[in-house]
C-alpha positions as CSV (number, residue, x, y, z in Angstrom):
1,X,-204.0,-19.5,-171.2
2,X,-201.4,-21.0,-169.2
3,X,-201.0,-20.3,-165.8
4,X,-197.6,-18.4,-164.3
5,X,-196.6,-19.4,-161.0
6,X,-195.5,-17.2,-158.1
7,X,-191.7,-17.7,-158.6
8,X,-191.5,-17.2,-162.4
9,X,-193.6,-13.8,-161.9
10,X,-190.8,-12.9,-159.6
11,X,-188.3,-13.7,-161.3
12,X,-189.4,-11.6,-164.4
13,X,-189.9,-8.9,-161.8
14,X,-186.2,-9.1,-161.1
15,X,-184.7,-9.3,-164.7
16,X,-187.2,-6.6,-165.5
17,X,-185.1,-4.8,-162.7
18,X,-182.0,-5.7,-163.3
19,X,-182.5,-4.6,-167.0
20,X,-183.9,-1.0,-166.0
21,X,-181.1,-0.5,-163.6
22,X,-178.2,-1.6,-166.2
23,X,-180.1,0.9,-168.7
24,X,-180.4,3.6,-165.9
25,X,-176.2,2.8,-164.8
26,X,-175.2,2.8,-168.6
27,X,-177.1,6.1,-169.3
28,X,-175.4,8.2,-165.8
29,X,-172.4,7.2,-167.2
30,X,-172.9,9.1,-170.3
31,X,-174.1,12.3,-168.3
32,X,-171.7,15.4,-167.4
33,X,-171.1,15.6,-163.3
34,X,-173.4,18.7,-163.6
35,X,-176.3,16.9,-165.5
36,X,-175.5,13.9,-162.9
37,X,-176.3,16.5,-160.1
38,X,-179.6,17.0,-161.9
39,X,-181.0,14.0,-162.6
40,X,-180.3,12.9,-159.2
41,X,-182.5,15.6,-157.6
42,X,-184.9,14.5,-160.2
43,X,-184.8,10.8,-159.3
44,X,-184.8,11.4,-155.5
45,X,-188.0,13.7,-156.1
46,X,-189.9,11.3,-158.7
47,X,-189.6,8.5,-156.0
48,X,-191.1,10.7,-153.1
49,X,-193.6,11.6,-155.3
50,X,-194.4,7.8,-155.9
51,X,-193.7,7.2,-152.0
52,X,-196.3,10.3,-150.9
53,X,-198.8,9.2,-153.2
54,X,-199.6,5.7,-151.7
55,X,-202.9,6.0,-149.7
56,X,-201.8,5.6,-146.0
57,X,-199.1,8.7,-146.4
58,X,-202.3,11.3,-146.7
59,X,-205.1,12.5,-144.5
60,X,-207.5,13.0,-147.8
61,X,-207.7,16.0,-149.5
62,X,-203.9,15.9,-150.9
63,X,-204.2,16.0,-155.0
64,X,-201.1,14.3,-157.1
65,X,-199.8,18.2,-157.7
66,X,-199.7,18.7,-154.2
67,X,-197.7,15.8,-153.4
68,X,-195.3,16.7,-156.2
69,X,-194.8,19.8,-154.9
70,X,-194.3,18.7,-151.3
71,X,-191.4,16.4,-153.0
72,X,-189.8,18.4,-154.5
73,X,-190.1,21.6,-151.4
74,X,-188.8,18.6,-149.3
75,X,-185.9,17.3,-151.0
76,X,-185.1,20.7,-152.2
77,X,-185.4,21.7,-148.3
78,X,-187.6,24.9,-149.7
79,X,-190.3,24.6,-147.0
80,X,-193.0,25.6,-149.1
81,X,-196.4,24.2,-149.0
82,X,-199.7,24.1,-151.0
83,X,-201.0,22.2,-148.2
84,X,-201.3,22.2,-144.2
85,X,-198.8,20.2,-143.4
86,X,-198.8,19.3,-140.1
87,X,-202.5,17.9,-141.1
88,X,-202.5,16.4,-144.1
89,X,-199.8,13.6,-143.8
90,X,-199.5,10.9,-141.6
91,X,-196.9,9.7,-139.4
92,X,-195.5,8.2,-142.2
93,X,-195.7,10.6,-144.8
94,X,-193.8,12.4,-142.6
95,X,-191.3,10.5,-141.9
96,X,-191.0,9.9,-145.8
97,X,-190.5,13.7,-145.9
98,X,-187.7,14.2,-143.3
99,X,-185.9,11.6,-145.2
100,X,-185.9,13.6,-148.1
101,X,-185.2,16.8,-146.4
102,X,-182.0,15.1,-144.9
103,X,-181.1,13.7,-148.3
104,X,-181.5,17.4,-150.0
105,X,-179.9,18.6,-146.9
106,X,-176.7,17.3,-146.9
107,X,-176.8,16.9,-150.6
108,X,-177.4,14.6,-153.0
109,X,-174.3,13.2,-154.5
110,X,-172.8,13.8,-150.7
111,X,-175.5,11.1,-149.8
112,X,-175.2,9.0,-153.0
113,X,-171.4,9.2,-153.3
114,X,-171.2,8.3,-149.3
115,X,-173.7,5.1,-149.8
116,X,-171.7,4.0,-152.4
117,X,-168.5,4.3,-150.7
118,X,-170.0,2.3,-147.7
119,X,-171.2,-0.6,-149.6
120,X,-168.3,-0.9,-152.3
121,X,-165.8,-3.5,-151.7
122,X,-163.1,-1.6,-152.7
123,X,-164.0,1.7,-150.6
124,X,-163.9,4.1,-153.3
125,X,-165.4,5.9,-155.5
126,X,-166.1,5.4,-159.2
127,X,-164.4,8.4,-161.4
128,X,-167.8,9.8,-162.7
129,X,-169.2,9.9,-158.8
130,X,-165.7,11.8,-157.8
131,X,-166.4,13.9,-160.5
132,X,-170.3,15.1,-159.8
133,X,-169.3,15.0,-156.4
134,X,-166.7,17.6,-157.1
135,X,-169.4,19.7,-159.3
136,X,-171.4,19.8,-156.8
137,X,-169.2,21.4,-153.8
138,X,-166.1,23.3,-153.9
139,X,-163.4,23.0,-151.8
140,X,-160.2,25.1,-150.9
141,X,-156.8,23.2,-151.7
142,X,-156.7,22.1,-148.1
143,X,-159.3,19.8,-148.4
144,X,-159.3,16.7,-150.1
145,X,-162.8,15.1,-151.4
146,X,-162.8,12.2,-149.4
147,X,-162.2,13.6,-146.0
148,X,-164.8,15.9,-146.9
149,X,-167.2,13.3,-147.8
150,X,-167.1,11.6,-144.4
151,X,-166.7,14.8,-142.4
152,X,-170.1,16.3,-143.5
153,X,-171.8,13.3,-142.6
154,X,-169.9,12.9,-139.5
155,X,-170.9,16.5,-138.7
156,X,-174.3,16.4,-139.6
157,X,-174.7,13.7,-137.4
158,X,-173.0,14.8,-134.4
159,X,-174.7,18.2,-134.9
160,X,-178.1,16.8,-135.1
161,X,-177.9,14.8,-132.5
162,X,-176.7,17.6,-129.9
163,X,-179.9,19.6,-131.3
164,X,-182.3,16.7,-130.7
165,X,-181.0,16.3,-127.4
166,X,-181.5,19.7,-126.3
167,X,-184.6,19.9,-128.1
168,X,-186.0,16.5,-126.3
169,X,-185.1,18.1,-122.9
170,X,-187.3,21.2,-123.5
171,X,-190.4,19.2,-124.8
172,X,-190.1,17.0,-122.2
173,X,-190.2,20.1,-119.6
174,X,-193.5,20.9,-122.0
175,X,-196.0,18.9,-121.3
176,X,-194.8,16.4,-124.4
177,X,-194.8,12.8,-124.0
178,X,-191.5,10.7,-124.3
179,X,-192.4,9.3,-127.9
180,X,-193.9,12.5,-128.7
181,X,-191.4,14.8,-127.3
182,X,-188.6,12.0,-129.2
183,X,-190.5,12.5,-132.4
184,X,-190.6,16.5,-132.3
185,X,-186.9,16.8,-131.2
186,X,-185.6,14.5,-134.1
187,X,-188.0,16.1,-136.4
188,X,-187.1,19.9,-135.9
189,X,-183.4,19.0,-135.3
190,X,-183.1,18.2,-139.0
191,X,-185.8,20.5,-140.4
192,X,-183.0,23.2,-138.8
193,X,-179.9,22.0,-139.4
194,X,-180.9,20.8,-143.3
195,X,-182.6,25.1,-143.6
196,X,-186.0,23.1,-144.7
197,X,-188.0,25.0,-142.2
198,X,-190.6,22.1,-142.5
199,X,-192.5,22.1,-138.7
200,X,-194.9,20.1,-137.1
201,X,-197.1,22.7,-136.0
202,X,-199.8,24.4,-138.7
203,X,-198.5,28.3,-137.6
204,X,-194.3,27.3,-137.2
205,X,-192.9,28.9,-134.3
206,X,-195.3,31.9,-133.9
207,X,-196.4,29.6,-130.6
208,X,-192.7,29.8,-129.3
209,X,-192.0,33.4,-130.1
210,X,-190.9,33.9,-126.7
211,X,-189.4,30.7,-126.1
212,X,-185.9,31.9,-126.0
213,X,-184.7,27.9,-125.8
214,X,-186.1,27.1,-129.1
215,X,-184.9,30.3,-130.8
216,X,-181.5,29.9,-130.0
217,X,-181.9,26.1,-130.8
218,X,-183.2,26.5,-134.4
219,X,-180.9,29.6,-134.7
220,X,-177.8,27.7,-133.8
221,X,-178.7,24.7,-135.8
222,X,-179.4,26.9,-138.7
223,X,-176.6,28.9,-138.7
224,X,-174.5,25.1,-138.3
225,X,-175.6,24.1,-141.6
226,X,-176.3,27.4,-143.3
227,X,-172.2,27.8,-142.8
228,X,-171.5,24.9,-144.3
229,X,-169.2,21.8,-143.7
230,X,-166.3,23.7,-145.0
231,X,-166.2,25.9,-141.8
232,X,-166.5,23.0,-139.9
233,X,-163.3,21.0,-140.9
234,X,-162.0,23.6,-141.6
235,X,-161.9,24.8,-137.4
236,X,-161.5,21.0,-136.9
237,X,-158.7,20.6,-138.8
238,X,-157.0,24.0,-136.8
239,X,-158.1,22.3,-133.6
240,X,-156.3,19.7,-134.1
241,X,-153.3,21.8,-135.5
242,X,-153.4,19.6,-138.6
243,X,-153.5,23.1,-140.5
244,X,-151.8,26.4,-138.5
245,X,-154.4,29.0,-139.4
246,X,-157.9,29.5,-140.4
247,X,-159.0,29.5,-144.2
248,X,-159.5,32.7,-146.2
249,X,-163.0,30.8,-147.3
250,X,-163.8,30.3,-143.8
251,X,-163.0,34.2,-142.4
252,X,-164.8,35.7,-145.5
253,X,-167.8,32.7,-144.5
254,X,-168.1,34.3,-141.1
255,X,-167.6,38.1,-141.6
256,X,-170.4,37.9,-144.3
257,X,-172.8,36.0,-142.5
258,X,-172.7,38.2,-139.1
259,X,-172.8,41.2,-140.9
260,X,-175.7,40.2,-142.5
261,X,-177.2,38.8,-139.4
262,X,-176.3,42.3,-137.8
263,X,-177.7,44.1,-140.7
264,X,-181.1,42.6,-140.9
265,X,-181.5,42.4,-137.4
266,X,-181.1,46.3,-137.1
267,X,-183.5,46.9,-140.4
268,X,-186.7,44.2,-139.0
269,X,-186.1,45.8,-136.1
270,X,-186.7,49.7,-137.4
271,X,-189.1,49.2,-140.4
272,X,-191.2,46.9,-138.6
273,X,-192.3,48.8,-135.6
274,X,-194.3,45.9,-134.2
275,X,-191.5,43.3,-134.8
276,X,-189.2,42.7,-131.4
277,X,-185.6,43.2,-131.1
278,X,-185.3,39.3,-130.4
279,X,-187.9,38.6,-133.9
280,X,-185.9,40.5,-135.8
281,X,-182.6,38.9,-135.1
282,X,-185.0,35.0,-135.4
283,X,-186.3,36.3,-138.9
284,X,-183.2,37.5,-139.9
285,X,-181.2,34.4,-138.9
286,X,-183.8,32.5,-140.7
287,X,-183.9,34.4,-143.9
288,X,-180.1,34.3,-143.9
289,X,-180.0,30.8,-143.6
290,X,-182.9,30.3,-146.0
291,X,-184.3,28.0,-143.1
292,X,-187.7,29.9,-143.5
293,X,-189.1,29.3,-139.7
294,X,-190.7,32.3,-138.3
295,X,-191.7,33.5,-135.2
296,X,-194.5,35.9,-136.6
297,X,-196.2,36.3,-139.4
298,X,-194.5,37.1,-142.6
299,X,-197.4,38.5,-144.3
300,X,-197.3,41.1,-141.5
301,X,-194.4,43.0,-142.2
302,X,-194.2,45.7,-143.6
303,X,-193.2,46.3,-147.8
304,X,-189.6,47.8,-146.9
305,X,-189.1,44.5,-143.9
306,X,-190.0,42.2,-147.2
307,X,-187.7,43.3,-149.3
308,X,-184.5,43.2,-146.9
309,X,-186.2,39.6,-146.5
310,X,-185.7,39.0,-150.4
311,X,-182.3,40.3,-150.0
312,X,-181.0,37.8,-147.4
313,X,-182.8,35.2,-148.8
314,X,-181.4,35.7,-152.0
315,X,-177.6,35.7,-150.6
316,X,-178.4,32.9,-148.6
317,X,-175.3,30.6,-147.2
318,X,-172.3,29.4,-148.0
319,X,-170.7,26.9,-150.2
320,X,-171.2,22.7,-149.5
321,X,-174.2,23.9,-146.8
322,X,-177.4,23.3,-146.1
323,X,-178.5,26.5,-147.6
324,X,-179.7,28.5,-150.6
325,X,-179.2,31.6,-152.3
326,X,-176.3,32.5,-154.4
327,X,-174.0,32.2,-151.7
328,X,-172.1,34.0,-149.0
329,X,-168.8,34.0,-151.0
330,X,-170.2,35.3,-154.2
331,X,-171.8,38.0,-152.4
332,X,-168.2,39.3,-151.0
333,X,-166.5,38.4,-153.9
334,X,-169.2,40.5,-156.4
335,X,-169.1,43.8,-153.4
336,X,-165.2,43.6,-153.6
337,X,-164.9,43.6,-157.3
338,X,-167.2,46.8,-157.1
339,X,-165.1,48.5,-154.2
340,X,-161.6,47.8,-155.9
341,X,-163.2,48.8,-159.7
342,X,-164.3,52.1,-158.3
343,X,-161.3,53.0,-156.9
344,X,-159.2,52.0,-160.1
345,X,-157.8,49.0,-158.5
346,X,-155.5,47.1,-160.6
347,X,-156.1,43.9,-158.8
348,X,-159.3,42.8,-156.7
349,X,-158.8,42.2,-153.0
350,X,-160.7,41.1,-150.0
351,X,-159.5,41.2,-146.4
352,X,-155.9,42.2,-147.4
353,X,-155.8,39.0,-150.0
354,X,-156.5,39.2,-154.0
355,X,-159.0,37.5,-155.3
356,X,-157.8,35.1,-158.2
357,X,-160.4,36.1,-161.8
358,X,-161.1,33.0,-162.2
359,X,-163.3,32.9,-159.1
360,X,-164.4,36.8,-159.8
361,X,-166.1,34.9,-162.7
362,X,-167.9,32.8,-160.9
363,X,-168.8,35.0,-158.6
364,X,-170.2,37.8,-161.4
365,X,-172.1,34.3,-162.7
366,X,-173.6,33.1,-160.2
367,X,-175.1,36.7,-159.0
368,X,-176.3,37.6,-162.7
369,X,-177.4,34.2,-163.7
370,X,-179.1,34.0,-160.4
371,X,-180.8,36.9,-161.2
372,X,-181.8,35.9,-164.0
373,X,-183.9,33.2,-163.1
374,X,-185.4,35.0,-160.4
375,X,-187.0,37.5,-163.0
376,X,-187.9,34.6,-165.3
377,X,-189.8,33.5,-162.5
378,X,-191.7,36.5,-161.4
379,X,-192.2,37.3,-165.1
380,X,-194.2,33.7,-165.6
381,X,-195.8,34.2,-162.2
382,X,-197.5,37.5,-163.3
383,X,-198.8,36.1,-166.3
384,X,-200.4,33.1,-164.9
385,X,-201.0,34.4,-161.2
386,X,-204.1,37.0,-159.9
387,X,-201.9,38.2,-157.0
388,X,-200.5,41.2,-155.4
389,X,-197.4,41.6,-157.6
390,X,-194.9,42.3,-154.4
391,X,-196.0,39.0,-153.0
392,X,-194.9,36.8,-156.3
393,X,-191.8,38.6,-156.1
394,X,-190.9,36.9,-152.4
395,X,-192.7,34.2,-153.4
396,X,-190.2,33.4,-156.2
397,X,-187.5,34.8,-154.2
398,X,-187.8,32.2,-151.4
399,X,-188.6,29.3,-153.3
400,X,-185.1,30.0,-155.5
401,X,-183.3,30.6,-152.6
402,X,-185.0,27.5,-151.3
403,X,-186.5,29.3,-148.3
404,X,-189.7,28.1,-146.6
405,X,-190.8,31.7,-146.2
406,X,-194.2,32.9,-147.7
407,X,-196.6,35.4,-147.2
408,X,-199.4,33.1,-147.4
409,X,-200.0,32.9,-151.0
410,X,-198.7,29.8,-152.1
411,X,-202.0,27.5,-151.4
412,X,-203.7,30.0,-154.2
413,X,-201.3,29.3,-156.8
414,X,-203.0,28.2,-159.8
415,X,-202.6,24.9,-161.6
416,X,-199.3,26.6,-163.5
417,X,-198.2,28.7,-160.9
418,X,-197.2,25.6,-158.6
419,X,-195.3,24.0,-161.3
420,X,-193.6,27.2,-161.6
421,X,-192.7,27.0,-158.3
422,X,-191.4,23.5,-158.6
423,X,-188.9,24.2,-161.6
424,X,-187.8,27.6,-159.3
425,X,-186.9,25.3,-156.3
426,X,-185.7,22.4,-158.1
427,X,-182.6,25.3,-159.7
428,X,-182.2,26.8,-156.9
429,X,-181.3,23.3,-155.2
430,X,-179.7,21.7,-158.1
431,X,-177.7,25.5,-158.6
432,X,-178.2,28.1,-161.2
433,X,-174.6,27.3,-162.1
434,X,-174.7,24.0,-162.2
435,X,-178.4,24.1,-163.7
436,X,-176.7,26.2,-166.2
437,X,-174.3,24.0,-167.5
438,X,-176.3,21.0,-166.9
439,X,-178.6,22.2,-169.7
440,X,-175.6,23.7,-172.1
441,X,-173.1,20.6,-171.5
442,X,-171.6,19.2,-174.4
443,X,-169.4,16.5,-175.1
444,X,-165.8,16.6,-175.1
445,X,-165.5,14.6,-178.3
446,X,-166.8,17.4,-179.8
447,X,-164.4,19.9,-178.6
448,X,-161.7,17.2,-179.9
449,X,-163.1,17.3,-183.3
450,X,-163.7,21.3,-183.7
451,X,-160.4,21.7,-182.1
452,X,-160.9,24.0,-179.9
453,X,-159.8,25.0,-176.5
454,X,-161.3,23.9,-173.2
455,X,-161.9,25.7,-170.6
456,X,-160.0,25.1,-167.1
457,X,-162.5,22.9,-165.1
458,X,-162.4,25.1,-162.2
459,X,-164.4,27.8,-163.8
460,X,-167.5,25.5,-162.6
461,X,-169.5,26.8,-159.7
């Protein structure tokens, strides 16, 4: 048997590579922007996986299901774990993690289309990245897809930053060593901003409860991504009187998500008699935002508190954040069409401006499809789980709406119940839209031989 030297092995190792990545280029190009999106959450989670697995990134004790499921809580920036967290990864399992919770964060083909566009020679983007970019966040006319693209990283940069900066002055003020405090600072500033909810301590912030420094600090940085990019250049842009008024999208964004905020912080607040008026508005900043920190312990609260839990979750934030749910808009949009249809309405309007039908259809399928999966969910969790049937119900609720709260139950789920789990929070990151049409995509060739119509391409959510 002959004997294969060190620089032919490598060089097979290379073509092998070069071949798989040809194969893997040639076969994206084939996939619809919406299947794109879904792959690529897939890829990015298959490598963590791979990544998490390797000996040094565990304390013991972490089972291949377990580190599946922390990849794919991580880059869907759910929160959820089947495993201590804080304890059972090292250093640089962690770190491995926060890099997936920033990619899932500011979103996959943001992140992909971005790398691309700073290594290509030509600064621009191929047409099938433009157009999965374009599937996965919708813009109003006055933004144009590249400015977006380099806005949201700009602003999660400069927003992270600030955080970690604030966040390194308290620790330091703590007791916390410079590396240490550094570490922590970095860490929670991204957990926040990217809504993953991921901390480094085993009970989250119930230690900091009345640390009013670190609850406005997470709350802020929440309630920065939660919003969404669009709200940010969007009051950029007005700032710097490139545009001479603030978008509809932006003034429905806000209203929506202080109402809420008000809302839940006045219902925690009564149904939960031992919950604090400052807990309550925490809790319900971080259900809103789908963040999932939490100050006290969910499992405490009482059945009614839950389900106005379930409820924010489940609207979660706005479109092109950092956040879950069906969205902010949809919510408003699905409300008005209920207001003006009761009151025989010929057209639907919100705040004094009608609301075009094509986006009253997305709205309407985003909130019913959404629902949809949520039962799905529940249903296959009650067949395969021994658990109190209310808990299932938030427990599917937060992992669709990508939320890192729980009452406690998810280290019991059974073998199938944590791949349940999985598939919920990989949809509710990928979209139940976009999931949606991911799995019923067709190709237009075939619309082109059954002649028939197709649909506008801005009925995609």
């Amino acid at each position: 048997m002959a004997k294969i030297g060190w620089k032919e092995f490598s060089e097979k190792i290379r073509n092998f590579i070069h071949r798989t990545l040809r194969k893997y280029a040639i076969f994206v190009l084939h996939l619809t922007p919406h299947q794109n999106i879904a792959q690529t959450i897939l890829v990015y989670m298959f490598f963590g996986f791979i990544i998490l697995s390797l000996p040094f990134m565990t304390r013991g004790g972490v089972s291949l299901l377990d580190n599946l499921f922390t990849s794919a809580a991580a880059v869907s920036t759910a929160g959820l774990a089947t495993v201590n967290f804080a304890d059972s990864y090292t250093l640089l399992g962690k770190i491995v993690i926060l890099i997936l919770i920033q990619i899932g964060g500011v979103g996959y083909m943001t992140f992909t289309s971005f790398l691309f566009l700073s290594l290509a020679k030509k600064h621009r983007l191929r047409k099938s990245q433009t157009e999965a970019l374009s599937a996965e966040v919708k813009l109003p006319n006055t933004l144009q897809l590249s400015d977006f693209l380099w806005a949201a990283i700009v602003f999660t940069a400069i927003i992270e930053s600030i955080g970690a900066i604030f966040f390194f002055n308290y620790f330091r003020h703590h007791d916390f060593g410079i590396l240490q405090a550094l570490w922590y600072s970095i860490f929670h500033s991204i957990s926040s901003f990217c809504t993953a909810g991921y901390s480094l301590w085993n009970d989250s912030l119930i230690g900091f409860a009345d640390s009013k420094t670190v609850n406005i600090l997470v709350s802020c940085l929440s309630l920065a991504g939660a919003m969404g990019f669009i709200v940010a250049a969007d009051i950029f842009n007005f700032i710097r009187r490139k545009t001479t008024e603030i978008s509809f999208t932006t003034k429905t964004i806000v209203l929506v998500t202080v109402s809420l905020v008000t809302l839940g912080t006045f219902t925690l607040f009564v149904t939960s008699p031992g919950l604090s008026l400052w807990e309550a508005f925490f809790q319900s900043v971080s259900a809103i935002t789908t963040t999932g920190f939490y100050s006290v312990d969910i499992g405490s609260l009482s059945s009614c508190s839950l389900l106005i839990v379930i409820l924010m979750m489940c609207i979660g934030g706005s479109p092109s954040g950092t956040a879950g749910g069906f969205k902010t808009t949809a919510f408003a949009s699905t409300l008005a069409l209920i207001y003006n249809r009761l009151r025989m309405n010929p057209h639907v309007e919100f705040l004094g401006r009608r609301i075009p039908m094509v986006r009253l259809y997305e709205a309407t399928s985003s909130v019913l499809l959404y629902t949809v999966f949520l039962f799905i969910s529940v249903f296959l969790l009650s067949w395969t789980e021994d658990l109190s049937f209310l808990d299932l119900v938030f427990e599917s609720a937060a992992a669709l709406s990508t939320s890192g709260f729980s009452t406690g139950i998810t280290p019991q789920l059974s073998f199938l119940g944590k791949f349940i789990i999985i598939g919920t929070m990989l949809i509710g990151r990928i979209g139940v839209i976009t999931f949606g049409m991911a799995l019923l995509a067709h190709d237009d060739n075939d619309d082109e031989k059954d002649d028939k119509p197709v649909l506008p391409t801005d009925i995609a959510v």
